[in-house]
C-alpha positions in Angstrom: 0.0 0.0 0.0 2.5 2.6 0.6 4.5 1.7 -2.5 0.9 2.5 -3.8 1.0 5.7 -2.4 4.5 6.6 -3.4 4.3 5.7 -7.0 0.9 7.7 -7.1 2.8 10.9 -5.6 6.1 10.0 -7.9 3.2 10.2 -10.8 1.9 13.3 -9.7 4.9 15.2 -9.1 6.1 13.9 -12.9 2.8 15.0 -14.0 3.4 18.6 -12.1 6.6 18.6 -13.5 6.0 18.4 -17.2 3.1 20.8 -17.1 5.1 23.3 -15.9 8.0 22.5 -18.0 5.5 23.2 -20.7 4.1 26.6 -19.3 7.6 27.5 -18.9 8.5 26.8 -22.7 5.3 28.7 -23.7 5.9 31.1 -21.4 9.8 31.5 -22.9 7.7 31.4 -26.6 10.9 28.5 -26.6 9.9 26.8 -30.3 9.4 30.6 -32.2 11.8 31.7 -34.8 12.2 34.9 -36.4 11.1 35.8 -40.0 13.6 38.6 -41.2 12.3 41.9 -41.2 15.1 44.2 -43.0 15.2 48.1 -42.4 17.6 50.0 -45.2 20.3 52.8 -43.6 20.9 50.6 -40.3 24.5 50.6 -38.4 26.4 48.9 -35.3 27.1 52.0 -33.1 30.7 52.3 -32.8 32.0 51.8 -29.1 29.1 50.3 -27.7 30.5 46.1 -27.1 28.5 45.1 -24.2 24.9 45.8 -24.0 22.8 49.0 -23.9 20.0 47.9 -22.0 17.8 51.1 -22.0 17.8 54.9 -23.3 16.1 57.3 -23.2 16.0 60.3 -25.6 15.9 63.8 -24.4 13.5 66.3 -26.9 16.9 68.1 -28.4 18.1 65.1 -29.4 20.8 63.9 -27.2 20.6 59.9 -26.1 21.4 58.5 -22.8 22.1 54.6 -23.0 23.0 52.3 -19.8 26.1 50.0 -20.4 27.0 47.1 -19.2 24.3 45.0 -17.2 25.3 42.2 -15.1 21.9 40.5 -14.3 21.7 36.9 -12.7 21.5 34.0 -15.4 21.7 36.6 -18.1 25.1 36.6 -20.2 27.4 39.4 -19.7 30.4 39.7 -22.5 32.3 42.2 -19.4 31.5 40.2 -16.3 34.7 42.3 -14.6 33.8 45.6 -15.8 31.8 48.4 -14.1 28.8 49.5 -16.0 28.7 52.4 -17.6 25.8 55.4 -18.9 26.5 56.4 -22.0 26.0 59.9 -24.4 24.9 60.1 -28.4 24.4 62.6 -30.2 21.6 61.8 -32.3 21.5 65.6 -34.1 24.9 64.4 -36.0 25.2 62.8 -38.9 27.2 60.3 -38.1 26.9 59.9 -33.9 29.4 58.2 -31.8 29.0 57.3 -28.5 30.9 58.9 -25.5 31.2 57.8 -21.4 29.7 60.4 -19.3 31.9 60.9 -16.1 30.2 60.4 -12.5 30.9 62.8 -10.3 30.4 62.5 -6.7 32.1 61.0 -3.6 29.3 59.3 -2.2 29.3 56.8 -5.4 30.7 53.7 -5.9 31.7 53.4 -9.4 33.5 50.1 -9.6 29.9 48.4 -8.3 28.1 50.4 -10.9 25.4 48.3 -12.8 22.8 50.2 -14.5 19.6 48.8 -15.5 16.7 50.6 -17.0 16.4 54.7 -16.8 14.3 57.9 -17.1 14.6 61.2 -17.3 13.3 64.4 -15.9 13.5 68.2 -16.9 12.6 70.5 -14.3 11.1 73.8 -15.1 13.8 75.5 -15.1 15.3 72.8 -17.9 17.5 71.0 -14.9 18.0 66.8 -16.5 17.5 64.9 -13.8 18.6 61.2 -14.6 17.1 58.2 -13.1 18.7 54.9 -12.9 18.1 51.7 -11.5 21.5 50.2 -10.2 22.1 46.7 -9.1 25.5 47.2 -6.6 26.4 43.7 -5.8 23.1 42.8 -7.2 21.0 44.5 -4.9 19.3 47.3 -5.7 19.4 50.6 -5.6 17.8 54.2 -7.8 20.8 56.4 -8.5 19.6 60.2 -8.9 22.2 62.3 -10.8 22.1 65.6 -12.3 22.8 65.6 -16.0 25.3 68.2 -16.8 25.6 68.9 -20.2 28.9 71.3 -20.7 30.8 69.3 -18.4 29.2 66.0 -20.1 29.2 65.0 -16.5 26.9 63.4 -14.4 26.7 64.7 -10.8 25.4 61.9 -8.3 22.5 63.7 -5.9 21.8 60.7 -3.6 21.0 56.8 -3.5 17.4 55.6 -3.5 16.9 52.3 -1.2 13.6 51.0 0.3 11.9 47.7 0.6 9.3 47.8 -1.3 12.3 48.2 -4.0 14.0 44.9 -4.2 14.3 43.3 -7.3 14.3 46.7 -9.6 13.9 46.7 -13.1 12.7 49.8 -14.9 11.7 52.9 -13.7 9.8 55.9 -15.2 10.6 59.3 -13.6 7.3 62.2 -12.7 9.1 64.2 -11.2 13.4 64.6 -9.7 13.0 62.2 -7.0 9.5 60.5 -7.5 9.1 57.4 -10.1 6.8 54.4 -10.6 9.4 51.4 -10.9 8.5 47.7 -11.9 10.3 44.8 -9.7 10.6 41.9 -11.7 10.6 39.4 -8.9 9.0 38.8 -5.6 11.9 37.1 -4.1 15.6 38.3 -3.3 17.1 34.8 -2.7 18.7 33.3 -6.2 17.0 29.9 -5.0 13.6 31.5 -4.6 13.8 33.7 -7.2 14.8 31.0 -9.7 11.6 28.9 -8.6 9.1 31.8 -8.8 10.1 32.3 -12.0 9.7 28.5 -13.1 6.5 28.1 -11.8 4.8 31.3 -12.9 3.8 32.3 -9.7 3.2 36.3 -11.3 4.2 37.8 -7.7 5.8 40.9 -9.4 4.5 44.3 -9.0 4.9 48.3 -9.4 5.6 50.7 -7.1 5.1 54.2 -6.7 7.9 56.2 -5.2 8.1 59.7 -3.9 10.5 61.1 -0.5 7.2 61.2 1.5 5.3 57.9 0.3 6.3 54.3 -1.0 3.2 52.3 -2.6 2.4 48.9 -4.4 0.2 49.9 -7.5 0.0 47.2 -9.5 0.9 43.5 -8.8 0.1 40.0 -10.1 3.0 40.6 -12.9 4.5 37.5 -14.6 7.8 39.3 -14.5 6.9 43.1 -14.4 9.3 44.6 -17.0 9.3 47.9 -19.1 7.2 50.7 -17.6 7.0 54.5 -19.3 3.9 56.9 -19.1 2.0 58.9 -22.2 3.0 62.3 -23.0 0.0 63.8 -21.2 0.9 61.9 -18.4 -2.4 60.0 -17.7 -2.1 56.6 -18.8 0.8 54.5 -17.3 2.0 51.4 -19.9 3.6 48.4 -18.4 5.2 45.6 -19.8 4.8 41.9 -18.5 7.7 40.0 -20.2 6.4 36.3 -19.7 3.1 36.9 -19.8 3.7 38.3 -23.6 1.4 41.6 -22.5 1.5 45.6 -22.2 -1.0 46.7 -19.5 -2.5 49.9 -20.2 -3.4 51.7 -16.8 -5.0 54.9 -15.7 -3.1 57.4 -13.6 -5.1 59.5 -11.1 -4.1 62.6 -9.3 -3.1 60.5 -5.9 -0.9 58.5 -8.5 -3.1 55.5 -8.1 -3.3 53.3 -11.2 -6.5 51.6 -12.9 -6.3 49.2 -15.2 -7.5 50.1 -18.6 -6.6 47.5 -21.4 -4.3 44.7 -22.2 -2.7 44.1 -25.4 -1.4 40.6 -26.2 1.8 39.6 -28.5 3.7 36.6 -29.7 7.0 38.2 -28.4 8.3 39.1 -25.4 8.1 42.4 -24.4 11.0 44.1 -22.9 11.2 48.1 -22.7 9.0 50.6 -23.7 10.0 54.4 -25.3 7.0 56.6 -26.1 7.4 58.8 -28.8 6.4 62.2 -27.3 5.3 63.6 -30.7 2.6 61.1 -31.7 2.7 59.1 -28.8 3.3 55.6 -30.1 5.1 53.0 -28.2 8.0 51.7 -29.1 9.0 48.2 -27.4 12.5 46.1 -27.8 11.3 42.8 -27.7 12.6 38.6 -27.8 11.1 36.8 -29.7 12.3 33.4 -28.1 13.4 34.1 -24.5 14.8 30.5 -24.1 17.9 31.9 -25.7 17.7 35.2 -23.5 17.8 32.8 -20.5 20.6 30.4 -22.1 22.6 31.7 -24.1 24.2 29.8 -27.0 26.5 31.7 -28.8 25.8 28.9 -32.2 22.2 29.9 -31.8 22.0 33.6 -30.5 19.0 35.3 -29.3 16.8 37.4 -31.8 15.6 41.1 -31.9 12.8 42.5 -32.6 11.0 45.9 -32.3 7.2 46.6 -32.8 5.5 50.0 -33.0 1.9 50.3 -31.3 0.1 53.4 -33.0 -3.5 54.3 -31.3 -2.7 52.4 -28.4 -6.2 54.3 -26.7 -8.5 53.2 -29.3 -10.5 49.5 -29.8 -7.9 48.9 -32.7 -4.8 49.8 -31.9 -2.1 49.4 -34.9 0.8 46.9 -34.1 3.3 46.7 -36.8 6.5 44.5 -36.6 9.3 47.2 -38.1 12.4 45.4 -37.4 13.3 41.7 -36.9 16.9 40.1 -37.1 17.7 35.7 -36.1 20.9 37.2 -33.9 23.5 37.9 -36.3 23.9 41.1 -36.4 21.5 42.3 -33.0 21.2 40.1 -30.2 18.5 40.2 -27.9 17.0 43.9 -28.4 15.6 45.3 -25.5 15.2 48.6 -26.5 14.0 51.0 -29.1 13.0 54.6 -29.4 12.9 57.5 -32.2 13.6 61.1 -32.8 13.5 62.5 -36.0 13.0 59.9 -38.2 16.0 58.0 -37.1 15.5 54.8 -34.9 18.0 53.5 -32.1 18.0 49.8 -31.0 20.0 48.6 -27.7 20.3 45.3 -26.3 20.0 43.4 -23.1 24.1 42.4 -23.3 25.4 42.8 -27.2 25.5 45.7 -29.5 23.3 48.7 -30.1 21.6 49.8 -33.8 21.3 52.9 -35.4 18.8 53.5 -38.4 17.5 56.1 -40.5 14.3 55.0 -41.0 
């Protein structure tokens, strides 16, 4: 009888196992492959070897791109090196890429690891720059000042709190308030590793601001991009394994609603907004199994889709750029200005197009 027992259990667990082996690969979108999708005019920015995670464009044109991630289970080609943020001048005709300087003694540049950023102008045109930093893989926001002659950044302070602690991107309203997207529940690797193999969707947004600290939004299956509309009422997150960007509502106490979903066969990383029209722009992975194991025979993909009318009951979702990992691997990023389009990826190279 109890041999019974433990061949029924031995059955269920096997059963348990390969059902969630399965959500896992369709989760992953593990068995997709990428149908080219060519864009004329495109380049490798020059000086720019190990991944460009995020960036954010400022309305004159200048480009700020973190450097150098170091993210648990994720390949790093500088595993050594200190991250870096980065400076492009998209206004010139042919831009290059330079290292902006951190100034500050309160900073610890040789643990710097920058994830995803924002921006913020004040009114009296002050940048404020926002960026999610993983020291020793915890993490931290680091709040610099942006200072353009000097192409300097002067560090302001170091953001830590709780309800911040597994930090992924952040989107700024204001110099030292920002909604931010943890992409795990758990700190512990073991934990963390099994949360995300089961699905358990325990990831969630918070709201941040000197004087209040606030879950918005939770039940993420990996909470991911997150950026806000021009007018700054709608709130757009994206939930990488769940294949979705959540449309929310924004009120005037900074609580979010939620609005709409919109479902892909991709996964979404981070999103840009153009200001202008106010599409989204989202770096994306088309198979995530070679995101999470990397093969450098078989290399991740990129992708970037454009979502016009994302408001309306038919929003417009084209595909405008898609690459098997030759050239661009694993895009995580892509936003606009002018007619030219810049691509950056989780660990690899970064794109430049005129489109």
């Amino acid at each position: 009888m109890a041999k019974l027992m433990l061949l029924t259990l031995l059955g269920l667990g096997l059963a348990l196992f390969r059902d969630h082996r399965a959500s896992y690969q369709t989760r992953l979108n593990a068995f997709r492959e990428i149908t080219p999708v060519e864009l004329p005019n495109c380049n490798l920015v020059k000086g720019i070897e190990t991944g460009s995670e995020d960036l954010e464009i400022l309305p004159n044109g200048l480009a700020f791109i973190s450097s150098g991630l170091k993210y648990p289970g994720i390949k790093s080609f500088a595993p050594d090196q200190p991250g870096k943020i980065l400076l492009m001048d998209l206004n010139e005709e042919d831009p290059t890429v330079l290292e902006l300087r951190v100034i500050g003694s309160n900073f610890d540049q040789s643990s710097f690891n920058p994830h995803g950023i924002s921006t913020f102008t004040d009114e009296d045109n002050t940048v404020y720059l926002l960026v999610v930093n993983h020291p020793d893989f915890k993490s931290t926001v680091e709040l610099f000042k942006f200072q353009e002659e000097e192409k300097s950044l002067l560090h302001l302070k170091t953001i830590k709190h709780k309800l911040l602690p597994n930090l992924n991107d952040i989107v700024a309203v204001g110099p030292e308030h920002f909604y931010a997207t943890n992409d795990h529940y758990f700190v512990d690797p073991y934990l963390r590793s099994w949360e995300l193999y089961l699905g358990l969707a325990w990831s969630y947004v918070v709201y941040y601001s000197p004087n209040e600290v606030r879950v918005m939004a939770d039940g993420f299956d990996l909470a991911n991009g997150i950026n806000i509309s021009p007018d700054g009422k709608y709130v757009y997150i994206s939930e990488l394994l769940a294949h979705k960007i959540h449309v929310y509502e924004k009120h005037a106490n900074w609580t979010l609603t939620p609005l709409k979903s919109l479902d892909f066969n991709t996964l979404v990383d981070n999103i840009s907004v153009d200001p202008v029209t106010g599409d989204l722009w989202v770096g994306c992975h088309p198979n995530g199994m070679k995101i999470f194991f990397y093969d450098p025979e078989n290399p991740p993909a990129s992708e970037v889709i454009r979502i016009q009318d994302i408001l309306t009951e038919e929003p417009k979702v084209t595909q405008v750029y898609a690459e098997n990992g030759t050239m661009l691997q694993g895009s995580s990023v892509a936003s606009v200005y002018k007619g030219k389009l810049l691509v950056g990826t989780v660990f690899h190279r970064a794109l430049y197009c005129k489109l």
